[in-house]
C-alpha positions as CSV (number, residue, x, y, z in Angstrom):
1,X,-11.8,-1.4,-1.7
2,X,-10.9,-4.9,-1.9
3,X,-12.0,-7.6,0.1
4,X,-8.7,-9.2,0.6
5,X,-6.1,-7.4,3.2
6,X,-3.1,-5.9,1.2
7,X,-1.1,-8.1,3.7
8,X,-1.8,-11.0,2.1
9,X,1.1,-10.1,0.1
10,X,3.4,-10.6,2.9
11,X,3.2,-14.4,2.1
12,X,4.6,-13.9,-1.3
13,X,6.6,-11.3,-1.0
14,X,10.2,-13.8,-1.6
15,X,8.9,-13.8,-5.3
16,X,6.7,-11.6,-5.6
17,X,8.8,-9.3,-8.0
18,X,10.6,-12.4,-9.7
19,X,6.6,-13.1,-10.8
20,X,5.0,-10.0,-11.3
21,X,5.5,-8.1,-15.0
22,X,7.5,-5.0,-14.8
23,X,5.1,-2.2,-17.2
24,X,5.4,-0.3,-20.5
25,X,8.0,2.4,-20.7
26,X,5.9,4.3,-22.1
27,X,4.0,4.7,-19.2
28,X,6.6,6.4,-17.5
29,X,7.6,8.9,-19.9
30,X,4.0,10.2,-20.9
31,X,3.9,10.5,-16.7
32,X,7.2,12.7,-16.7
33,X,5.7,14.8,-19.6
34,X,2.6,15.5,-18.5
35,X,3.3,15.9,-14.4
36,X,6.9,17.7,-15.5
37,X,8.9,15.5,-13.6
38,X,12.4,16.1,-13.5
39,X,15.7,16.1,-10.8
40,X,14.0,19.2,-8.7
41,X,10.6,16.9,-8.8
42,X,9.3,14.8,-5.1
43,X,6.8,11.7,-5.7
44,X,5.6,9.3,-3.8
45,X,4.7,6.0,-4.6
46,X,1.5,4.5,-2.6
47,X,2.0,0.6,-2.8
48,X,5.2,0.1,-4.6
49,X,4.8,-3.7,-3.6
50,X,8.8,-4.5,-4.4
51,X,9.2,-2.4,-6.7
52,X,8.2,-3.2,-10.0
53,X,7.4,0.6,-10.8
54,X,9.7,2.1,-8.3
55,X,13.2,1.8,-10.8
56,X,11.7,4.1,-13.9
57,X,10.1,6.7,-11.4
58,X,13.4,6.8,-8.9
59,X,15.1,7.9,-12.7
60,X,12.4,10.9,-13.3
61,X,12.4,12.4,-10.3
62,X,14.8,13.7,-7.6
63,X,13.2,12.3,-4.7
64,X,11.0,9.2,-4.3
65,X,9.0,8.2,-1.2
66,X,8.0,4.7,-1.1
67,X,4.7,4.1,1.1
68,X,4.6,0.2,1.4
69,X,2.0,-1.5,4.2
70,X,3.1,-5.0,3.9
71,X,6.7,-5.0,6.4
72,X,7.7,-8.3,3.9
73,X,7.1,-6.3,1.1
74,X,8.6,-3.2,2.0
75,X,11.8,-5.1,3.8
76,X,12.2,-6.2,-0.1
77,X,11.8,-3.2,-2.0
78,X,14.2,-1.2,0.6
79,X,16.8,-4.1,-0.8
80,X,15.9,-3.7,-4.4
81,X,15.7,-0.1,-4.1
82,X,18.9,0.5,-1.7
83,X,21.3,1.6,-4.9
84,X,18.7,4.9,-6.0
85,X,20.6,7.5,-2.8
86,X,16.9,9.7,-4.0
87,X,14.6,6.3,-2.5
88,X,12.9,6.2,0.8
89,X,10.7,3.2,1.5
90,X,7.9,3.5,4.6
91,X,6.2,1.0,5.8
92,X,2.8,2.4,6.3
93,X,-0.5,2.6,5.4
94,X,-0.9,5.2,3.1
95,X,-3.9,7.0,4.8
96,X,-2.1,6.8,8.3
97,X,1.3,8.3,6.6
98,X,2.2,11.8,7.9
99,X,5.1,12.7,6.4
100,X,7.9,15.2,7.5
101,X,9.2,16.7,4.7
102,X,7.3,19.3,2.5
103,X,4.4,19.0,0.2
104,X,5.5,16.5,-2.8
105,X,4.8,17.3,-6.3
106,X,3.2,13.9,-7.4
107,X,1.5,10.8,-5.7
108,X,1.7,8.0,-8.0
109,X,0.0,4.4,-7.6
110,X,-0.3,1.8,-9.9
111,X,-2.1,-1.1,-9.6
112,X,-2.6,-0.4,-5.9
113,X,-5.1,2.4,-5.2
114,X,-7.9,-0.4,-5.3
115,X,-6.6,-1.0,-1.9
116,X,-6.8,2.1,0.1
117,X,-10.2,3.3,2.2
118,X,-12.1,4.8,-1.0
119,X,-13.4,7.4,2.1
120,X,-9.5,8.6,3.1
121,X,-7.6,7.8,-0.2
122,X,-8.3,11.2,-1.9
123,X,-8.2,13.3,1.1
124,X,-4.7,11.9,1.8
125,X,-3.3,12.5,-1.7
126,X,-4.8,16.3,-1.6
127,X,-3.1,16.5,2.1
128,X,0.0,15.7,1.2
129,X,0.4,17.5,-2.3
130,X,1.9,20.9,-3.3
131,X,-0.7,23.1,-4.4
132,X,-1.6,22.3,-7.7
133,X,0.4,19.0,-7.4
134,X,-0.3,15.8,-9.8
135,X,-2.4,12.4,-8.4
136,X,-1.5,9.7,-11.3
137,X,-3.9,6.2,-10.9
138,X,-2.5,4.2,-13.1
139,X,-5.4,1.0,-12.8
140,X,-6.3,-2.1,-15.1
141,X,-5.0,-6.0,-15.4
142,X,-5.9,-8.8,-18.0
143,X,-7.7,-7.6,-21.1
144,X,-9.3,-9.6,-24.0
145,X,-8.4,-7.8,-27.2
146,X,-9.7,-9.6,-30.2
147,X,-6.6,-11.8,-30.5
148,X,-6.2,-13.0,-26.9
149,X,-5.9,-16.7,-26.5
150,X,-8.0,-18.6,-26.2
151,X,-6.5,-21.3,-24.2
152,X,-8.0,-19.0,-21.5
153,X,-11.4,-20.3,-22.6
154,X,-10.4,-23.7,-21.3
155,X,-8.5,-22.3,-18.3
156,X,-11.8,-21.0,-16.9
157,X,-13.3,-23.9,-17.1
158,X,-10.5,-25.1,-14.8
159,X,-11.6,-22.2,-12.0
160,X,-15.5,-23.3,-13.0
161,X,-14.7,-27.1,-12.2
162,X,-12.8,-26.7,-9.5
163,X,-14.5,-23.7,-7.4
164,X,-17.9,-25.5,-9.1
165,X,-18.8,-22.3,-10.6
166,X,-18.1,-20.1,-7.2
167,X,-15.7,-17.7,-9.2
168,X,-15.8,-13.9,-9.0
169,X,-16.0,-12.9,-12.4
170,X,-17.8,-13.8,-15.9
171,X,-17.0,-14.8,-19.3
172,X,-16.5,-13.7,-21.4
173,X,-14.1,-10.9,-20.3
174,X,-14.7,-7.1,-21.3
175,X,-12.6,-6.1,-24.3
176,X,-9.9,-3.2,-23.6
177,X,-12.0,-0.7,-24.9
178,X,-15.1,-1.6,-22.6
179,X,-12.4,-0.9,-19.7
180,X,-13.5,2.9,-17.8
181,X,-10.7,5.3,-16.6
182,X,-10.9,6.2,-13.4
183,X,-12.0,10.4,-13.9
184,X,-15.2,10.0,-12.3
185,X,-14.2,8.4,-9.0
186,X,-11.1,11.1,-9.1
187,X,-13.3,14.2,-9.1
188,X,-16.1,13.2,-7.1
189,X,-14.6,14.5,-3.9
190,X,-14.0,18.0,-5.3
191,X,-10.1,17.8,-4.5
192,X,-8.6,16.9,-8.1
193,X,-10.4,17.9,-11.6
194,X,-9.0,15.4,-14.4
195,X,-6.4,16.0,-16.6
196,X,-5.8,13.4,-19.0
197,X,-6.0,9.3,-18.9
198,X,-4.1,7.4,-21.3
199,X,-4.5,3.9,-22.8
200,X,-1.3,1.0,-23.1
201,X,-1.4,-2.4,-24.5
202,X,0.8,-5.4,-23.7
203,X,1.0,-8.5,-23.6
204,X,3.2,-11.3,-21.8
205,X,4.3,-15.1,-22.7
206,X,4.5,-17.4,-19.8
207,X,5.7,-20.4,-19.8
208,X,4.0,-22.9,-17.4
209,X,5.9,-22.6,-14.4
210,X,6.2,-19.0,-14.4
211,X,2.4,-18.3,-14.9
212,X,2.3,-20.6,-11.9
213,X,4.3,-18.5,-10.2
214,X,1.7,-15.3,-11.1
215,X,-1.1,-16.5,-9.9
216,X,0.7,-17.5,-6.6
217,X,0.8,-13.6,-6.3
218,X,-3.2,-12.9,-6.5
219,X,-4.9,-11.9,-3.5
220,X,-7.6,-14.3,-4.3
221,X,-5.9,-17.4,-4.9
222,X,-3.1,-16.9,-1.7
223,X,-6.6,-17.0,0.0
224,X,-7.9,-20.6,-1.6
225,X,-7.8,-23.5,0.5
226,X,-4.5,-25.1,-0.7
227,X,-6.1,-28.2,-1.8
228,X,-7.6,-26.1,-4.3
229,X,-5.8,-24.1,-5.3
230,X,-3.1,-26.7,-6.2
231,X,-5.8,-28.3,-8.0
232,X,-6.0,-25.2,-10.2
233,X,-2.1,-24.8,-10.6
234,X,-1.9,-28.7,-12.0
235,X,-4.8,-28.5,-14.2
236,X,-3.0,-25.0,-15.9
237,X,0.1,-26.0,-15.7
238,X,-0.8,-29.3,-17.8
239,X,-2.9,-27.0,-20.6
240,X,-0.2,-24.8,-21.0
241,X,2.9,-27.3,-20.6
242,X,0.9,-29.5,-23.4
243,X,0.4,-27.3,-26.1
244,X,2.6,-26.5,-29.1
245,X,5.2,-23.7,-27.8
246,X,4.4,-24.4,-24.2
247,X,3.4,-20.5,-23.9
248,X,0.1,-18.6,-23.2
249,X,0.0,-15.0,-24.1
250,X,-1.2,-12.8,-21.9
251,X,-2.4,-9.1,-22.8
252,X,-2.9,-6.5,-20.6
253,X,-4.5,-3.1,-20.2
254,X,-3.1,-0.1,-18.1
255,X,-5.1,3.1,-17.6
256,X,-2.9,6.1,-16.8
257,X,-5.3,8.7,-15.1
258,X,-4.3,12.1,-13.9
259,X,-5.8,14.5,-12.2
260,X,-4.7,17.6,-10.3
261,X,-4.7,19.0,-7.0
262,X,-7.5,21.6,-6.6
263,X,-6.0,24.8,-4.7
């Protein structure tokens, strides 16, 4: 569980989708095929923030419930979700949720599920699946392939000089195949045995102002002292915004884990 409240979010939530990458199609049609989604299928979505995910599953499915804590966040996933007739957004906490209609076929999360009590999370999912039903953890974030670039060397030592080395993770990074799925934590409760976790690739090129705007979304930098973290925006925004192309690639890992609901 992270550190940082999910409301956080809340401060951002204006631009939060206009900043934060939408994912791999792919992603979405190996989750149809294996969970067999289709119009008779129910999901819900635990942290849908806006919405970035919330489009490509409201298409696979014929009824998708939205479980959003952050009001701000939910308020604007309701408006970029209010033309799919099959989308419900709740503002909730996930583990206090206690939903009306029947058990769904499919809790989805992405990106999310880091937030939720690791004691309740499971036991909520099992609760309020179908027999049998689907849990899909779709986790992961930046990734260092062999090609990543390195400009990101010199960006941390931005975060180094600035937070004088107080930063919460080491360099270099883990390559994408150093990354774990998530099977272990998914089937130690005894309510899902694994199914199947599948590996995707990508990468993004910012320009400076919109991977400005990025980091402006991250729990842990909302929660700098402003006088810092506007240090840290300048001092990227000048590496980037002076290099040839004015770009900086970004790759990204995400794990799609499924499990299913023990009977």
């Amino acid at each position: 569980m992270s550190k940082y409240s999910p409301f956080v979010f809340d401060q951002v939530a204006s631009f939060y989708g206009q900043a934060r990458p939408t994912y791999p199609p792919q992603v979405f049609s190996d989750l149809r095929d294996i969970c067999s989604l289709d119009w008779k299928s129910s999901v819900v979505e635990v942290g849908p923030g806006t919405g970035q995910a919330s489009i490509p599953l409201a298409e696979l499915c014929g009824k998708l419930t939205c479980v959003e804590i952050g009001p701000r966040m939910a308020a604007v996933a309701a408006t970029n979700l209010s033309t799919f007739p099959n989308v419900k957004v709740v503002c909730s906490a996930f583990e206090d949720w206690s939903p009306i209609e029947e058990a769904f076929d499919l809790v989805f999360t992405i990106t999310a599920w880091h937030w939720l009590d690791p004691m309740r999370r499971y036991t909520k999912a099992h609760e309020v699946l179908r027999p049998r039903g689907y849990l899909a953890v779709a986790s992961g974030g930046h990734t260092f392939p062999p090609d990543y670039d390195r400009l990101f060397e010199r960006i941390s030592d931005v975060y180094h000089e600035v937070l004088e080395g107080n930063i919460r993770w080491t360099w270099p990074r883990p390559a994408s195949e150093e990354t774990p799925d998530e099977r272990e934590d998914m089937t130690k409760t005894g309510h899902f045995e694994f199914v199947e976790s599948k590996r995707y690739g990508w990468y993004v090129d910012y320009s400076p102002d919109h991977y400005i705007e990025l980091l402006k979304t991250f729990s842990d930098h909302i929660s700098l002292p402003a006088k810092k973290s506007d240090r840290i925006y300048q001092g990227i925004h000048k590496l980037i915004a002076e290099r040839p192309g004015q770009t900086l690639r970004k790759h990204y890992l995400t794990i799609l884990n499924i499990a299913r609901a023990r009977a």
